[in-house]
N, C-alpha and C positions, 0 to 999 in steps of 0.2 A: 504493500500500500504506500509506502513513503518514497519507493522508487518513484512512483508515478507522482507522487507531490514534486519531487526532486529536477523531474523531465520536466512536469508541470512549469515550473520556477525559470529550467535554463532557457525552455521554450518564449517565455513569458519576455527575460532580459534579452534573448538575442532578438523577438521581434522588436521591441522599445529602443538597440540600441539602431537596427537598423533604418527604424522611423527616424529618429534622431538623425541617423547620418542624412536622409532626405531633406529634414526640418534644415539644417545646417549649408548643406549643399544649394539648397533654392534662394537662404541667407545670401552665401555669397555671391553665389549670380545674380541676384538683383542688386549685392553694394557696390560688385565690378559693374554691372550696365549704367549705375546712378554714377562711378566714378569717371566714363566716359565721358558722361554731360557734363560735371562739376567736381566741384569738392561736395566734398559730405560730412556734413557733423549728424554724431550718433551721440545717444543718449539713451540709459537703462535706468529700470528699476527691480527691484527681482522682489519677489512676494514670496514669501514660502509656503502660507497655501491659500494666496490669493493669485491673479493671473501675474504673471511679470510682462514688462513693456518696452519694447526697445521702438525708440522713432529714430527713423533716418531724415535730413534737411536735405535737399541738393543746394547748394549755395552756387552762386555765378561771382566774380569779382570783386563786387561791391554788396556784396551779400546778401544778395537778394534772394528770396527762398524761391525756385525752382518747380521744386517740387517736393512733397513731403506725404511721407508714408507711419505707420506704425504695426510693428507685429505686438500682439497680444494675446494670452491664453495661458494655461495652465497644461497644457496636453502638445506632444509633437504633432499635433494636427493645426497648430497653429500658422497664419501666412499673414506674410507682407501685405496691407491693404491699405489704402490712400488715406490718410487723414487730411479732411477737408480745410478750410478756413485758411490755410497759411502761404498761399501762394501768390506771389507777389508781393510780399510783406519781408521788412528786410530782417534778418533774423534777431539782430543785434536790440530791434526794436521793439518782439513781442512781449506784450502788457497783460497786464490780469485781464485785460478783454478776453485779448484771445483766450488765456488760458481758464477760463471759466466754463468753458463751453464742453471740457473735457473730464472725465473720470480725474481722482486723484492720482491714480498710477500712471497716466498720462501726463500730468501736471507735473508730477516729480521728473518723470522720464525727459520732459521738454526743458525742465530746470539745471538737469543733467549735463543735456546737449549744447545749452547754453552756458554753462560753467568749463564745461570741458573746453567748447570751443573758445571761449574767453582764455584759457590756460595757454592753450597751444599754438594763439594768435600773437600771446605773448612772448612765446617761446620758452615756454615750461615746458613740463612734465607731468601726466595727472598722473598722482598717487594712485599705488593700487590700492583698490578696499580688499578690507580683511573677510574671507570667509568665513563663512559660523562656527566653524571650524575655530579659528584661529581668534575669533571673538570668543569662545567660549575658555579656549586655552588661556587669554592672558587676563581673562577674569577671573578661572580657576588661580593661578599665579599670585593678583592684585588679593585676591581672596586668603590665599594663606601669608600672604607678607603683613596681614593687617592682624592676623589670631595672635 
């Protein structure tokens, strides 16, 4: 009985990782065709069991937005799809108008894409953020230096 839980499981991860590999691969084909037209600032938010959001900007020279998409979901069934409202609008410039019109994981995610690209315009570096992982680890750490 537990073999077949066991097949059950590897069956389970190798169809997930293979969606995944699709989820990922349709990613980058749509950020190469968006980098043909432009530059592109990206922006994420990650939910852990809410959808997470990644938006892409096309920017032109003077930063004009292009065109502008968002993936969102919680499932590798999720796709790049148009986020309305922003085209034509320069990015440097969008206002709580715009971003009222959107979910909050949108809202962070375009907060994102706007910080980032403010860093790298700069000629920084965006910091990487810490996985849960690694959030959890230097809590545990902060945790016993305080007992």
């Amino acid at each position: 009985m537990i073999i077949y839980f066991i097949i059950a499981l590897g069956a389970a991860w190798l169809l997930q990782s293979v969606l995944g590999f699709w989820q990922i691969r349709h990613f980058n084909r749509t950020f190469a065709a968006y980098r043909r037209i432009g530059r592109v600032a990206v922006g994420r938010k990650t939910g852990l069991l809410r959808a997470g959001t990644v938006v892409l900007f096309v920017i032109d020279k003077r930063n004009k937005i292009l065109k502008a998409s968002k993936m969102q979901g919680v499932t590798v069934f999720s796709r790049i799809r148009p986020l309305k409202g922003f085209e034509g609008k320069y990015l440097l410039k969008i206002g709580q108008a715009e971003l009222a019109r959107h979910d909050r994981l949108t809202r962070l995610a375009i907060e994102d894409a706007l910080r980032t690209f403010d860093i790298i315009t700069k000629g920084g570096d965006v910091p990487q953020k810490k996985t849960r992982l690694q959030k959890l680890m230097s809590f545990q750490i902060k945790k016993r230096g305080e007992i």
